[in-house]
C-alpha positions as a Python dict, from the first residue, in 0.01 Angstrom:
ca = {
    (1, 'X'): (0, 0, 0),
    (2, 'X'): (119, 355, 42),
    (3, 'X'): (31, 483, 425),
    (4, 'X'): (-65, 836, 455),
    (5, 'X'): (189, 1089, 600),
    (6, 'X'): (4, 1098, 957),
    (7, 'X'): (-12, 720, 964),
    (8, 'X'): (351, 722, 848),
    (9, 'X'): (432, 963, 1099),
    (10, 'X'): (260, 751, 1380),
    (11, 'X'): (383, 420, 1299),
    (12, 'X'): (750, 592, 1345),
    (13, 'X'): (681, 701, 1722),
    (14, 'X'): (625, 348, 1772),
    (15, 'X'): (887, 199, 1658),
    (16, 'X'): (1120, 405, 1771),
    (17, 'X'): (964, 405, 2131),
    (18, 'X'): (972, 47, 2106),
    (19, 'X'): (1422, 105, 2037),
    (20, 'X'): (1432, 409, 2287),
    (21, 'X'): (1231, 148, 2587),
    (22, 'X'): (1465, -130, 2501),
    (23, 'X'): (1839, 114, 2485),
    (24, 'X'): (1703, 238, 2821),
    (25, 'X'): (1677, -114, 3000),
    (26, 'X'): (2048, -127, 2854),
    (27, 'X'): (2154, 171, 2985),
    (28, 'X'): (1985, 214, 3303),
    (29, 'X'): (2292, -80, 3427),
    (30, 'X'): (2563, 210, 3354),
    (31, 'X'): (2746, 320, 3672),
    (32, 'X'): (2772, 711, 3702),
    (33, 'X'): (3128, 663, 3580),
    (34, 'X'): (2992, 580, 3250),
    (35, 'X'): (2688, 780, 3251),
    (36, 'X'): (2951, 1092, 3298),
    (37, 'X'): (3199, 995, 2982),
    (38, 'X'): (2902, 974, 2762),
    (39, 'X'): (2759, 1305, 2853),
    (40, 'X'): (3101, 1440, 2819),
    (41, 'X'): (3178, 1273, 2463),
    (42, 'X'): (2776, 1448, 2392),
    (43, 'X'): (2876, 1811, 2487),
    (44, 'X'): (3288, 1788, 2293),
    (45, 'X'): (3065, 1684, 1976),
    (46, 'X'): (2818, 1971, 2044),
    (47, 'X'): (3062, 2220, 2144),
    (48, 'X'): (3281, 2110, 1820),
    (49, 'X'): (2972, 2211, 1626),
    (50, 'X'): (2839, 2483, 1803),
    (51, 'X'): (2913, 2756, 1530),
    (52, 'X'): (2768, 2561, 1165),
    (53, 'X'): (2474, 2427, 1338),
    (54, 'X'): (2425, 2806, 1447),
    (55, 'X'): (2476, 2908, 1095),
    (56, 'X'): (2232, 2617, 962),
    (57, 'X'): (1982, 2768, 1245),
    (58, 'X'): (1960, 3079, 1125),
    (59, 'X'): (1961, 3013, 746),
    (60, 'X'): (1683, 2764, 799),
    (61, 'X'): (1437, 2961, 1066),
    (62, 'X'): (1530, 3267, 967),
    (63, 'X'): (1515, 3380, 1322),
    (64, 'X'): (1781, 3569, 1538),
    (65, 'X'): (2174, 3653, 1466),
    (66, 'X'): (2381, 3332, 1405),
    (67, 'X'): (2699, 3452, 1628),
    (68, 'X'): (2430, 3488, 1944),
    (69, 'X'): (2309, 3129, 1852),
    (70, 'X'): (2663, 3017, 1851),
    (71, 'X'): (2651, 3119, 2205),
    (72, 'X'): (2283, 2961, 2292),
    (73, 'X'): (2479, 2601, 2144),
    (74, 'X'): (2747, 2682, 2382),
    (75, 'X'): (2523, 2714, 2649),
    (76, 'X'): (2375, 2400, 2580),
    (77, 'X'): (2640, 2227, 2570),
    (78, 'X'): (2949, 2340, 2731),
    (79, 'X'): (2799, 2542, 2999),
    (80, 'X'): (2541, 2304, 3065),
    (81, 'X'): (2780, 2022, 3079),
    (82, 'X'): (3019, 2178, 3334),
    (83, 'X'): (2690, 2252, 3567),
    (84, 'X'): (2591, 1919, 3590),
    (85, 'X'): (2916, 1687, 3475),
    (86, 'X'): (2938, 1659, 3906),
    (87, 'X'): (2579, 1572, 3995),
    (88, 'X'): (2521, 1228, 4165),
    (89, 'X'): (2242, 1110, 3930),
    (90, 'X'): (2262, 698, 3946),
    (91, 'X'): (2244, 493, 4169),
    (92, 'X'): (2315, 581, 4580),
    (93, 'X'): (2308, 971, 4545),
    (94, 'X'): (2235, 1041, 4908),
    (95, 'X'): (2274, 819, 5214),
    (96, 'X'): (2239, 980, 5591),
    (97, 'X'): (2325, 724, 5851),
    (98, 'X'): (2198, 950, 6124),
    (99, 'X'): (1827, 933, 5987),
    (100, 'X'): (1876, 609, 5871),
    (101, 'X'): (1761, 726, 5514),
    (102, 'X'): (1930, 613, 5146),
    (103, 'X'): (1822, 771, 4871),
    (104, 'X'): (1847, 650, 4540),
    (105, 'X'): (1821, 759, 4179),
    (106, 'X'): (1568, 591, 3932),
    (107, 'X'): (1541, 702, 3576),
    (108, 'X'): (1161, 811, 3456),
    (109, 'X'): (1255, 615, 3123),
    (110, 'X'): (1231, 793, 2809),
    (111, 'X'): (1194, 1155, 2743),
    (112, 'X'): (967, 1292, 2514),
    (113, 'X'): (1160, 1649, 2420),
    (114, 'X'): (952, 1890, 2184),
    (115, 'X'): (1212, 2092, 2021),
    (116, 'X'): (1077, 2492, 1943),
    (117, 'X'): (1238, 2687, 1663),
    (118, 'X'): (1360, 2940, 1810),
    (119, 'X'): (1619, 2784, 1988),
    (120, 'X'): (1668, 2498, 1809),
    (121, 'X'): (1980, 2349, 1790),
    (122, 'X'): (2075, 2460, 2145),
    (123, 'X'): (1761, 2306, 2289),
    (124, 'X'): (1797, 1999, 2142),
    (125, 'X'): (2167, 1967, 2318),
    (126, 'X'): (2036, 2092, 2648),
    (127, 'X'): (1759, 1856, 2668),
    (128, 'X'): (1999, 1529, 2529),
    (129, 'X'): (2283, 1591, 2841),
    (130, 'X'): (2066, 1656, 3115),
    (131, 'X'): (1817, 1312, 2969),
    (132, 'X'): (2105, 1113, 2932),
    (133, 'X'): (2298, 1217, 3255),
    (134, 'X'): (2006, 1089, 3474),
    (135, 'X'): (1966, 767, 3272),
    (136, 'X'): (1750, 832, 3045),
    (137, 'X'): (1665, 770, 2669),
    (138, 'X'): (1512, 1077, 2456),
    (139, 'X'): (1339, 1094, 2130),
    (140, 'X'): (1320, 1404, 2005),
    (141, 'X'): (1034, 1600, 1834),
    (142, 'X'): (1163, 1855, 1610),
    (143, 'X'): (933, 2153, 1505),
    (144, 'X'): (872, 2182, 1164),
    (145, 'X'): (1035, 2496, 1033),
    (146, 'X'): (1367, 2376, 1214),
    (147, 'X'): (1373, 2036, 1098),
    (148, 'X'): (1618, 1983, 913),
    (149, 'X'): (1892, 2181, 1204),
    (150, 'X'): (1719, 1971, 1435),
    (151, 'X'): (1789, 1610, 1302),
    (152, 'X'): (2181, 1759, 1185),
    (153, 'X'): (2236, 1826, 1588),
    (154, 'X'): (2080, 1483, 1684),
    (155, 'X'): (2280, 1307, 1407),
    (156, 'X'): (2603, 1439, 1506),
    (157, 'X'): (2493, 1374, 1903),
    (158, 'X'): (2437, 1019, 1786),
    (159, 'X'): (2770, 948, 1630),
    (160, 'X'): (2941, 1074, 1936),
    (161, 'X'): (2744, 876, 2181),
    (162, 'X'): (2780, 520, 1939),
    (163, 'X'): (3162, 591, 2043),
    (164, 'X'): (3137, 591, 2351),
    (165, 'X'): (2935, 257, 2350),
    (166, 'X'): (2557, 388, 2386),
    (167, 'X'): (2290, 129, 2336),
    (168, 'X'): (2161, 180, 1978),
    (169, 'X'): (1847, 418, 2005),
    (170, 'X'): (1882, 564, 2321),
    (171, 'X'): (1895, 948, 2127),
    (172, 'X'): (1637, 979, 1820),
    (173, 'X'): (1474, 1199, 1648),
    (174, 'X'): (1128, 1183, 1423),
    (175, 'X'): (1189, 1254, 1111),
    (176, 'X'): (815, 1248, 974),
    (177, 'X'): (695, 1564, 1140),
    (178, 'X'): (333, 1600, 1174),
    (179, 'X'): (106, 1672, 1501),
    (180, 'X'): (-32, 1348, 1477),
    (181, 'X'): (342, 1217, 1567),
    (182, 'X'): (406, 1407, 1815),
    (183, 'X'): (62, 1359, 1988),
    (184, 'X'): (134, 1019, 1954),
    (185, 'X'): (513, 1057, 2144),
    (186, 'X'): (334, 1273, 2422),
    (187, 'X'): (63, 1009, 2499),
    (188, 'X'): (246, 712, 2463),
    (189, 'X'): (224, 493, 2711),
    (190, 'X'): (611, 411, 2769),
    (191, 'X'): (687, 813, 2779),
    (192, 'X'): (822, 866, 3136),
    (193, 'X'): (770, 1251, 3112),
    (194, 'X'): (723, 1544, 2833),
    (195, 'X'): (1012, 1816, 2816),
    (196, 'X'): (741, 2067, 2669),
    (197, 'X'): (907, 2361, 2548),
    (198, 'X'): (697, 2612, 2256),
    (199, 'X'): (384, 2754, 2222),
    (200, 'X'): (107, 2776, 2545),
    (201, 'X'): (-100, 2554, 2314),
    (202, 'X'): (178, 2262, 2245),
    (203, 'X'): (219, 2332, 2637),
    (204, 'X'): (-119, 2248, 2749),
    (205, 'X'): (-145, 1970, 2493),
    (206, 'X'): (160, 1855, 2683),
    (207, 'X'): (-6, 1841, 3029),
    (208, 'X'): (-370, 1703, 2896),
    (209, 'X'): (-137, 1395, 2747),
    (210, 'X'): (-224, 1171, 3057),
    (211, 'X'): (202, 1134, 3116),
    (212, 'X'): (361, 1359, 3322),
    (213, 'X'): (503, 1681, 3178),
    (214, 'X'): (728, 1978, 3267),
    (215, 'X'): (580, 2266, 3068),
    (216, 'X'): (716, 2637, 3020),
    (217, 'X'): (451, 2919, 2985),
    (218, 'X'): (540, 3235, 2761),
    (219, 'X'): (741, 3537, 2919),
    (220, 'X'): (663, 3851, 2960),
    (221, 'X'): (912, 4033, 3145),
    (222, 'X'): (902, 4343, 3246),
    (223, 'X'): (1275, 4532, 3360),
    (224, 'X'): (1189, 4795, 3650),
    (225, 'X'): (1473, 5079, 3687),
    (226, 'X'): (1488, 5204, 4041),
    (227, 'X'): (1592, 5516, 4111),
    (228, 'X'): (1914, 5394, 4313),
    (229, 'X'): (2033, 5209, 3994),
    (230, 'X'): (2332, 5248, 3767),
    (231, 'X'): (2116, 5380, 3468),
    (232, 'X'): (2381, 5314, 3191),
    (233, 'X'): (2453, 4998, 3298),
    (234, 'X'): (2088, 4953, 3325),
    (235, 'X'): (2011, 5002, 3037),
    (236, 'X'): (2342, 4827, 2845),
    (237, 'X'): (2149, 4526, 3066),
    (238, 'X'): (1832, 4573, 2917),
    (239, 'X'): (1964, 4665, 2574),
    (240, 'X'): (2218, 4392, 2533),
    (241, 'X'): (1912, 4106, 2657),
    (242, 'X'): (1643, 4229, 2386),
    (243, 'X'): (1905, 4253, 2086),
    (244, 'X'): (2045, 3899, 2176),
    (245, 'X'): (1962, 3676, 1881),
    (246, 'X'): (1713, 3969, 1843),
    (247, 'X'): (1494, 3898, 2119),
    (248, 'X'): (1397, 3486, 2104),
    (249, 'X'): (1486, 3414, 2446),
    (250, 'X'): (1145, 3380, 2620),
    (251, 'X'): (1323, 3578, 2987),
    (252, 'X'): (1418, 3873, 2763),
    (253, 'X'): (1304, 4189, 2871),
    (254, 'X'): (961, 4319, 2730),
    (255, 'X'): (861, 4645, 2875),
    (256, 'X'): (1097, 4921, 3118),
    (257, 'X'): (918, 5020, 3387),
    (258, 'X'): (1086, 5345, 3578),
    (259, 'X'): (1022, 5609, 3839),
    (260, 'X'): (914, 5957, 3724),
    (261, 'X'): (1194, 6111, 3858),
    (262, 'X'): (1470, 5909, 3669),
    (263, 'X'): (1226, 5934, 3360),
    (264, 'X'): (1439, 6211, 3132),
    (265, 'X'): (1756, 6011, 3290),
    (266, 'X'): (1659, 5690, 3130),
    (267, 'X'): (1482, 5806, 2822),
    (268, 'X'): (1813, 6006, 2727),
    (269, 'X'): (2022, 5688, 2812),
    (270, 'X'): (1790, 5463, 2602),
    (271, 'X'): (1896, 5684, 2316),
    (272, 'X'): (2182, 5703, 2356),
    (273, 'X'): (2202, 5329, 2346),
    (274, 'X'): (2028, 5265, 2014),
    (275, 'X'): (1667, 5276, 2130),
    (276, 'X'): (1426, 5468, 1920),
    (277, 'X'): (1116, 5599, 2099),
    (278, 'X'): (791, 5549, 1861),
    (279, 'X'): (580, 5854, 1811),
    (280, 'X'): (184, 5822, 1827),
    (281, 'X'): (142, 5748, 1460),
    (282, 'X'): (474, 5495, 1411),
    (283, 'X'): (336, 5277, 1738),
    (284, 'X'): (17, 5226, 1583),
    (285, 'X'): (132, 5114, 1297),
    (286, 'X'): (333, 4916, 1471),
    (287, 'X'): (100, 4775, 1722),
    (288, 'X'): (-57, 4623, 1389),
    (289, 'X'): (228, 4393, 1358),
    (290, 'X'): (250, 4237, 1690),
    (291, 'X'): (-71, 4049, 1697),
    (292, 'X'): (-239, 3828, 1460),
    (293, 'X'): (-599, 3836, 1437),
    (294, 'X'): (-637, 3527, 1690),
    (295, 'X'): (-480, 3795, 1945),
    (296, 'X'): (-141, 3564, 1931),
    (297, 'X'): (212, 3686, 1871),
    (298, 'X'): (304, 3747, 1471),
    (299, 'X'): (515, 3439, 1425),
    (300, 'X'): (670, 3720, 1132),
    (301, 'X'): (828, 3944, 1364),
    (302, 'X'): (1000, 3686, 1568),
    (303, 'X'): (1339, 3710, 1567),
    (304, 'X'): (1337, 3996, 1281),
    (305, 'X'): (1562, 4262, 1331),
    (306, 'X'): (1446, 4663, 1390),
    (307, 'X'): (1543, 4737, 1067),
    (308, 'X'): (1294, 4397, 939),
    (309, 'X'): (1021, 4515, 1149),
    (310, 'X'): (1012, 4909, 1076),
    (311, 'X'): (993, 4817, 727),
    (312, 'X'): (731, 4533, 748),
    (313, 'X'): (521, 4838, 1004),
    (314, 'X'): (598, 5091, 679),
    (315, 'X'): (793, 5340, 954),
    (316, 'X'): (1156, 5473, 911),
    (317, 'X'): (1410, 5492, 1189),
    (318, 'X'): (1738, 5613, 1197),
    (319, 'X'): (2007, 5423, 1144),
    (320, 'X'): (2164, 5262, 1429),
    (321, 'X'): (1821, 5178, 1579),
    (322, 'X'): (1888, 4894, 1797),
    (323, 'X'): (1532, 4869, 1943),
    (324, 'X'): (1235, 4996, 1901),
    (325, 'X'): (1052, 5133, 2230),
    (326, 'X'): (668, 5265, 2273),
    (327, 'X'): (626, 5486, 2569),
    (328, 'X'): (253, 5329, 2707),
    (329, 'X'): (2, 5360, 2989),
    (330, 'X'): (-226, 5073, 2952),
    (331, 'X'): (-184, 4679, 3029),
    (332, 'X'): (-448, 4425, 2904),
    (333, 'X'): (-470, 4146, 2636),
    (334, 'X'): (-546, 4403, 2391),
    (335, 'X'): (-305, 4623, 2455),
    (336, 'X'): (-10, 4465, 2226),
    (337, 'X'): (266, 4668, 2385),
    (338, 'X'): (231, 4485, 2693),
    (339, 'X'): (227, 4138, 2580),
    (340, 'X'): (567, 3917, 2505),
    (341, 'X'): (700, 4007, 2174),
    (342, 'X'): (1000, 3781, 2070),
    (343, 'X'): (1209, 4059, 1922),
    (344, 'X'): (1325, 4394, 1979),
    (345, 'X'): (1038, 4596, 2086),
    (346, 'X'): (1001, 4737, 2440),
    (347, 'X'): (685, 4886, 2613),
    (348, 'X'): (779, 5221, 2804),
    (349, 'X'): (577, 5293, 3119),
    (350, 'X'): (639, 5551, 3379),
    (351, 'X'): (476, 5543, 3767),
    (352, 'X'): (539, 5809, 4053),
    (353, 'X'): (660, 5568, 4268),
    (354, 'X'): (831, 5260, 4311),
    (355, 'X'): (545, 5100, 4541),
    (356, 'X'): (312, 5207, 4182),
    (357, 'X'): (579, 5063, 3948),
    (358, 'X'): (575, 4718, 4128),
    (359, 'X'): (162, 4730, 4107),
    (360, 'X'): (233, 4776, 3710),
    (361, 'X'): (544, 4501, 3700),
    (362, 'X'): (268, 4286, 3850),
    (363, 'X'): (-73, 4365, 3620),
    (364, 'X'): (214, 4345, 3330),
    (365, 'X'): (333, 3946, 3465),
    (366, 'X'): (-70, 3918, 3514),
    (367, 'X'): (-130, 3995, 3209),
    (368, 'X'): (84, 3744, 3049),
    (369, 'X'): (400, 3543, 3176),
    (370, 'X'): (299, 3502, 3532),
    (371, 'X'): (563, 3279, 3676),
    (372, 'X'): (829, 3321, 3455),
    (373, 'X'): (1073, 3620, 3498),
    (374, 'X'): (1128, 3947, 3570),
    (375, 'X'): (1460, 4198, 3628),
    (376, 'X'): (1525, 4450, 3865),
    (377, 'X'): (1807, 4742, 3817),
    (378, 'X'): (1848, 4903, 4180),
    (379, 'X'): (2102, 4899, 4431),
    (380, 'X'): (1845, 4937, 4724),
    (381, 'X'): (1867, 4604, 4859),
    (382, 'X'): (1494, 4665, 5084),
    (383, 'X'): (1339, 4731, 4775),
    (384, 'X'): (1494, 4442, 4559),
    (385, 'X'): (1356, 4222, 4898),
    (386, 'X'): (1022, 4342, 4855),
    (387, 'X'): (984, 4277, 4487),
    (388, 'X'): (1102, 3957, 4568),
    (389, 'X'): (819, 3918, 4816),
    (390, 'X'): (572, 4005, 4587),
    (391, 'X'): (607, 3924, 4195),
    (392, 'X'): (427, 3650, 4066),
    (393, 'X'): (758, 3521, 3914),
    (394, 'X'): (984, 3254, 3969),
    (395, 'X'): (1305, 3443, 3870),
    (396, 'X'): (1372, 3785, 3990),
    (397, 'X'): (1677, 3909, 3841),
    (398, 'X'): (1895, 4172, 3958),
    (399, 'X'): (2115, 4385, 3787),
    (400, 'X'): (2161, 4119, 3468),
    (401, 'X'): (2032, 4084, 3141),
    (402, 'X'): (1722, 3895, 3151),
    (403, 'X'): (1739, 3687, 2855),
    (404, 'X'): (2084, 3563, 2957),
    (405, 'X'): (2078, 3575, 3343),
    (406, 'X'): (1707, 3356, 3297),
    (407, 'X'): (1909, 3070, 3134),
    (408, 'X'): (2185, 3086, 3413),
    (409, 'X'): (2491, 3240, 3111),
    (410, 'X'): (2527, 3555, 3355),
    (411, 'X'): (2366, 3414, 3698),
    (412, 'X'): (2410, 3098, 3918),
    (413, 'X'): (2115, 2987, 3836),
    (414, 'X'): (2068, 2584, 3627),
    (415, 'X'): (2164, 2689, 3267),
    (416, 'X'): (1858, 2566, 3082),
    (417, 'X'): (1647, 2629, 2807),
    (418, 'X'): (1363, 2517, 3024),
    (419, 'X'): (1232, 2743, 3261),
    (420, 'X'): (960, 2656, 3491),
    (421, 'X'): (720, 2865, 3578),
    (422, 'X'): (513, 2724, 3929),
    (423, 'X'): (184, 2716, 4022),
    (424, 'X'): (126, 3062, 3925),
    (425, 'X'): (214, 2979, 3547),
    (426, 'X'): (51, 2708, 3490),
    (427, 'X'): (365, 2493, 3549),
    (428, 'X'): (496, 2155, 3751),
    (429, 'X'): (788, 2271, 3847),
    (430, 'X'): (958, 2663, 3902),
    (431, 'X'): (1299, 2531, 3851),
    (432, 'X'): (1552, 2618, 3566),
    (433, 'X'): (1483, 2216, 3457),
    (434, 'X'): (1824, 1996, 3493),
    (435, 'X'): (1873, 1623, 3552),
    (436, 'X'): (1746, 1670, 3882),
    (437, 'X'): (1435, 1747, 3729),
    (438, 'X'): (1406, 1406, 3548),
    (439, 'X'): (1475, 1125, 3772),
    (440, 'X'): (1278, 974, 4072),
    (441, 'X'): (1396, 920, 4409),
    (442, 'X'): (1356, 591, 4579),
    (443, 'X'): (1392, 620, 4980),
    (444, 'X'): (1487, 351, 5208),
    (445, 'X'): (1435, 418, 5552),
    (446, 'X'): (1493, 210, 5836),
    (447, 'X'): (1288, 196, 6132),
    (448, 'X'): (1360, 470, 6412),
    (449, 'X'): (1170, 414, 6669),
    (450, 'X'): (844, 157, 6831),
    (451, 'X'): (504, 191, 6851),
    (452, 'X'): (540, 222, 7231),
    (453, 'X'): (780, 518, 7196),
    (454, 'X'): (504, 688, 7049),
    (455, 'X'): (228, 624, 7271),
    (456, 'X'): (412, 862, 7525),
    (457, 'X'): (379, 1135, 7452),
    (458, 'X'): (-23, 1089, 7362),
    (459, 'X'): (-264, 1270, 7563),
    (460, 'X'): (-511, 989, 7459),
    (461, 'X'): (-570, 644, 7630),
    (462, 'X'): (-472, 340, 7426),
    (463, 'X'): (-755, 157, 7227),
    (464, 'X'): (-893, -138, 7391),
    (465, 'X'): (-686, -404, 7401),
    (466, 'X'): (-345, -223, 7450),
    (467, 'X'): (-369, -77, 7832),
    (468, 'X'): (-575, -17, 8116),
    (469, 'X'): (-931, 132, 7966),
    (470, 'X'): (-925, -240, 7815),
    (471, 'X'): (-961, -368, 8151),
    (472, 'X'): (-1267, -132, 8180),
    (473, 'X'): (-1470, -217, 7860),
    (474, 'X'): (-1721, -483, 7857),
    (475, 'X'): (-1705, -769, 7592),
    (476, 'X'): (-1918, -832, 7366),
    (477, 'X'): (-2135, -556, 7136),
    (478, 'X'): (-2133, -142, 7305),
    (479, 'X'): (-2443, -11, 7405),
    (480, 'X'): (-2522, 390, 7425),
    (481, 'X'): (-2440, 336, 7783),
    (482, 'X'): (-2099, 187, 7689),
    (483, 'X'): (-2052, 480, 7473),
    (484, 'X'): (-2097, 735, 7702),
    (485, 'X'): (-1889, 600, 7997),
    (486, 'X'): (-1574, 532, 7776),
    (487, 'X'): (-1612, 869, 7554),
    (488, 'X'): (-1649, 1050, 7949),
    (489, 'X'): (-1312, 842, 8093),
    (490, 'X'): (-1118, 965, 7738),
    (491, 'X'): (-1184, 1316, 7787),
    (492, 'X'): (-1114, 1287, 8196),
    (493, 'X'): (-752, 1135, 8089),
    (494, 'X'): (-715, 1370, 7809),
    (495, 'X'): (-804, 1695, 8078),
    (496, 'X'): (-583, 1559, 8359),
    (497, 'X'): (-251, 1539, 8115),
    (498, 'X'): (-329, 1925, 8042),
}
C-alpha cells in the first residue's frame, strides 16, 4: 500500500534520526584531531564547489546575483572554516588549576538545520562545519523552492566526509519535503537543538517544538549617516550591502537615516551612486509591491533586481538604477517603507538632529527587527558610544556594509548565517551562532573550601546543634516562649557583630 506524501515524508525523519542518533554515538569517540580533518576535508569540498552550486542557486530560486552567492558559499565554507578550524570543541577545552575547575565539551546530539532559500547553498555549509566541529550529527531540512541546490551541497558534503572516515549518516538531508517532515525533525525527541533560520513563523514553530532552538528574527536595519562621516564612503557602504545578491542578506541595510544638515550632501551622493529617489506617484505604486495582503513581505520581490521590480511596480527608471530609495516620514506596520524588504529598496528619512535620528533608528528596529542589526557611518566616537548604549540591537556596525559586516566577511565578528537576536528579538542567544553555540559544557569542580570556613564570616549564630546557642535551647518540642528567647539572642549576636 502506497503511503501518502506527508506520511512518506514522516516516516523518513525517522529513519534517518534513527542513522543520524546512531553515527553520533560513533562519532562523539573522535579526538579533536579528527574532528578538525573532517571539518577541513567538509570546507576543501565546499570551497571546490562554491561557484556551480552558486550558479544552481540562482537558476533554481531565482533569487540574488550568482557571483555574490559564490561569495556567501565562500563564506560558508572557507571563511567559516578558518574562524573556527582552532576552537577547542571536544573533550578538555578549559582546565584552571587555580579554581580547581575543568571544563569539558559535550555534544547536544543531532542538529535539526532548516535550510531558507535565500541563502541556500551557503547555509547549508555553514550550519554542516560548525555541527560537525562540536560533535555533532545534522540532518538537514531543505526549503522547498531550493531543494534540489540543497540536497546537491549535502551530497557533495557527504562524499567528502565518507573519505575522511565519517560514520555513515552523520550529514543528511530530507528529501521528501513537506511541513509535516520537518515538524516532525523539530519535535523529535532525539533532536538536541533546532538551527532555525527563515521566516518569523518557521521561527516560532521552531521554539514552540518542546526541543531547544536557536532562532533568528527578520532584520530591519536601518544605516544612520552622521554628520562627521565620510559621506561617499558612506554611502559606497550602504550601496554596495543592499545590491549584494540584491538585497537577501537579512543585516542589509533597509532605510538611511541622516541629519538635516548633511541632507542635500547625501541625497546628491546617493545619486551619484546609482540610487534613484521615487517621486510621490512611483512610491505608491511601489509601496503596492512590498506587502502582500497578510501585511508580509512579497516573496516576488525578493532578491529581484531594480530593473525586476520597477517593471513588476509599472514605473521607469533610468538606466543605471542601482537602488531604488523613497524619501519617508512615517514608521509603523503599515507603513511598507519601513519594514525589511529583501531587495534593493531603501526608506529615506531625515531628523534635525542626531539625538532625533537615533529616536527614529529605534521606532524603525521597534517596528520590526528589534535585536538584529543596525549600521552607523560617523567618525564621532561619543556618538557611535551612545548608539551603542541605546539600540535595541545586537550588532551595531560601524562604518561597514551591513549585510556583509553582520555575517563577520568585513568585521571580526563569528562569520555565520545565523544571527541571534537576544531577548529583545525574540531570540536564545545574541551571538553570530558558531560551534560554541552548539555544545554543552560539563564542569568539574573540586572542593575549595569547608563548611567551617564559611561560618566566619556569618553575622548569624550557628543552628542548634553546631555551637554555643545549642547549649542554650531546651530539648524536646519549642514553645512561644522558646521562640521568643532564641529569635531575641539571634538578633543580640547579629547587632553586636555590626
Amino acid at each position: 500500500m502506497a503511503l501518502d506524501r506527508d506520511l512518506q515524508s514522516i516516516q523518513e525523519v525517522r529513519d534517518l534520526m534513527k542513522k543520524a542518533v546512531a553515527a553520533q554515538k560513533e562519532f562523539q569517540s573522535w579526538d579533536q584531531g579528527r574532528v578538525n580533518a573532517l571539518v577541513k576535508a567538509i570546507a576543501d569540498a565546499c570551497i571546490a564547489k562554491a561557484e556551480p552550486l552558486a550558479k544552481m542557486a540562482h537558476e533554481e530560486t531565482g533569487f540574488g546575483i550568482w557571483q555574490d552567492k559564490v561569495i556567501k558559499n565562500l563564506l560558508g565554507s572557507k571563511i567559516t572554516y578558518e574562524y573556527i578550524k582552532d576552537m577547542k570543541t571536544v573533550g578538555v577545552i578549559r582546565e584552571d588549576r587555580e579554581k580547581k575547575l575543568l571544563e569539558i565539551a559535550v555534544p547536544v546530539g543531532v542538529v535539526a538545520a532548516l535550510i531558507p532559500s535565500t541563502n541556500p547553498t551557503s547555509t547549508t555549509m555553514y550550519k554542516t562545519l560548525i555541527s560537525v566541529k562540536a560533535g555533532n550529527a545534522i540532518v538537514v531540512s531543505p526549503h522547498p523552492n531550493a531543494k534540489k541546490c540543497i540536497l546537491e551541497t549535502v551530497r557533495i558534503i557527504q562524499e567528502a566526509a565518507k573519505a575522511a572516515g565519517a560514520p555513515d549518516g552523520l550529514i543528511q538531508c530530507i528529501e521528501t519535503t513537506t511541513m509535516q517532515a520537518t515538524d516532525t525533525l523539530m519535535k523529535h525527541p532525539d533532536t538536541g537543538i533546532i538551527l532555525a533560520t527563515g521566516g518569523s513563523a518557521m521561527v516560532k514553530a521552531a521554539y514552540s517544538s518542546g526541543n531547544p532552538a536557536l532562532g533568528v528574527g527578520p532584520g530591519n536595519g536601518p544605516s544612520f549617516i552622521e554628520r562627521s562621516a565620510d559621506i561617499p564612503m558612506a554611502v559606497k557602504h550602504i550601496m554596495d550591502s543592499k545590491t549584494f545578491d540584491n538585497g537577501t542578506i537579512c543585516a542589509s541595510e533597509q532605510s538611511i537615516v541622516t541629519e538635516r544638515c548633511i541632507k542635500d550632501q547625501v541625497m546628491a551622493e546617493v545619486k551619484k551612486q546609482g540610487g534613484y529617489f521615487l517621486d510621490e506617484e512611483q512610491s505608491k505604486k511601489l509601496e503596492k509591491m512590498i506587502m502582500r495582503a497578510n501585511n508580509t513581505m512579497n516573496p516576488a520581490i525578493v532578491g529581484k533586481s531594480v530593473q525586476v521590480i520597477a517593471k513588476m511596480a509599472g514605473i521607469t527608471v533610468p538606466e543605471g538604477t542601482r537602488v531604488l530609495v523613497s524619501e519617508q516620514t512615517e514608521v509603523g506596520p503599515n507603513h511598507p517603507y519601513s519594514r525589511e524588504k529583501l531587495c534593493p529598496i531603501l526608506a529615506f528619512f531625515v531628523e534635525d538632529t542626531w539625538e532625533k535620528c537615533c529616536e527614529k533608528s529605534i521606532a524603525i528596529l521597534q517596528n520590526e527587527g528589534a535585536g538584529h542589526t543596525m549600521t552607523i557611518h560617523s567618525n564621532n566616537d561619543d556618538i557611535v558610544r551612545e548608539f551603542a548604549l541605546k539600540k535595541p540591537v545586537s550588532r551595531l556596525l560601524v562604518n561597514t556594509p551591513g549585510a556583509l559586516g553582520g555575517v563577520g566577511a568585513t568585521t571580526n565578528l563569528a562569520p555565520a548565517l545565523t544571527l541571534g537576536c537576544g531577548a529583545v528579538g525574540g531570540s536564545a542567544t545574541s551571538d553570530n551562532v558558531s560551534p560554541l553555540n552548539l555544545i554543552n559544557i560539563r564542569r568539574v569542580a573540586w572542593g575549595a573550601c569547608e563548611l567551617e570556613d564559611l561560618r566566619k564570616d556569618s553575622p548569624v549564630p550557628a543552628a542548634a546543634g553546631c555551637c554555643s546557642t545549642a547549649a542554650s535551647a531546651p530539648s524536646g518540642n519549642l514553645n512561644s516562649t522558646d521562640v521568643e528567647r532564641i529569635t531575641r539572642e539571634i538578633l543580640a549576636a547579629v547587632l553586636a557583630k555590626k
